[in-house]
Structures are given as structure tokens and as C-alpha cells.
FIDRENTI-209791 format. One line per field, with one value per residue (C-alpha): x, y, z. Coordinates in Angstrom, 1 decimal. Example, Ala and Ser with C-alpha at 12.3 -4.5 7.8 and 13.67 -1.06 7.14 Angstrom:
REM FIDRENTI-209791
east: (12.3, 13.7)
north: (-4.5, -1.1)
up: (7.8, 7.1)
//
This chain:
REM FIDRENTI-209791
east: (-14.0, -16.5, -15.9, -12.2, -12.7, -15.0, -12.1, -9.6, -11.5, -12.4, -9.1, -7.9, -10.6, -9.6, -6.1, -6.4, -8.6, -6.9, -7.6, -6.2, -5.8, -4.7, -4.6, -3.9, -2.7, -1.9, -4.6, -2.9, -1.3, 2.0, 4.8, 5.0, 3.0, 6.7, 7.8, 4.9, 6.1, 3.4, 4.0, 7.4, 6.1, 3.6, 6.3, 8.5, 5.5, 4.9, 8.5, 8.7, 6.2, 7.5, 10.6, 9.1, 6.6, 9.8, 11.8, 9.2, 8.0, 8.3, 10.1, 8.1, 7.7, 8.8, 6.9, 7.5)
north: (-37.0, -34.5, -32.6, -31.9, -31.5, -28.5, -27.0, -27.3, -25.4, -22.8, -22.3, -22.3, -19.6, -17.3, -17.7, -15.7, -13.2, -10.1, -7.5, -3.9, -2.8, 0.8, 1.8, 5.4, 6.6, 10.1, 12.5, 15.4, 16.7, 16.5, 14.2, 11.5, 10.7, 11.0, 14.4, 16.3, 18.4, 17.2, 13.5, 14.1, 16.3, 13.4, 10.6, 12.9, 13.4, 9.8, 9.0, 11.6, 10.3, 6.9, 7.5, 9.8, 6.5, 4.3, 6.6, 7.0, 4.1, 2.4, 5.7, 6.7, 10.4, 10.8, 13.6, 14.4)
up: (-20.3, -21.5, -18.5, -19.6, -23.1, -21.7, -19.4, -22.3, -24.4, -21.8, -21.1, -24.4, -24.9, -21.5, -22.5, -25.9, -24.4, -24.4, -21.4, -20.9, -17.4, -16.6, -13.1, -13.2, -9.7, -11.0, -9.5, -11.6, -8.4, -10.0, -8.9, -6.7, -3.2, -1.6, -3.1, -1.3, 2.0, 3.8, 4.0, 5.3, 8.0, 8.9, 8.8, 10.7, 13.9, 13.5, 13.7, 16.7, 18.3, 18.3, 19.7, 22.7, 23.6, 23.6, 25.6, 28.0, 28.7, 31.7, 33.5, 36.9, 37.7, 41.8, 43.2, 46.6)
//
């Protein structure tokens, strides 16, 4: 009994505790992550390389 008078009034307490989060994920670089050139070069090798490991793969080279 005493035990959940406790937790009542814990939580009643945590419940009118106000907390401000900010989670800034602008470095100052400007716009977004997906606006810079050089993520769609990487995503475009990645993508590249991909599709040439797909293609390839199981393909035996004859030489002879």
C-alpha cells in the first residue's frame, strides 16, 4: 500500500516535469544531408557496384 502511494506520487511528480529537447542536426553546411553532390555520387558507386556483383555472379571466365 505504501509502496503505491510512493509510485503515484512519483509519477504524478515526473509527469508535470517539463523537459526541452533540441536536437540540432544542422552543422551550418546549408541544406539538407541529400541535397549535397557528393552523397549522390556515393549512392550512385554503391548502387553501381551492386548491380555489377549481381550481374556477375556466378558467370565463369573460359580461358583456353
Amino acid at each position: 500500500m505504501v509502496f503505491q502511494t510512493l509510485a503515484g506520487s512519483v509519477l504524478a511528480v515526473a509527469q508535470d516535469a517539463e523537459i526541452k529537447v533540441n536536437i540540432g542536426t544542422d552543422s551550418g553546411g546549408g541544406g539538407a544531408w541529400y541535397q549535397a553532390w557528393w552523397v549522390w555520387v556515393l549512392v550512385g558507386l554503391f548502387a553501381l557496384i551492386v548491380i555489377i556483383a549481381i550481374t556477375q555472379r556466378g558467370r565463369t571466365v573460359v580461358k583456353g
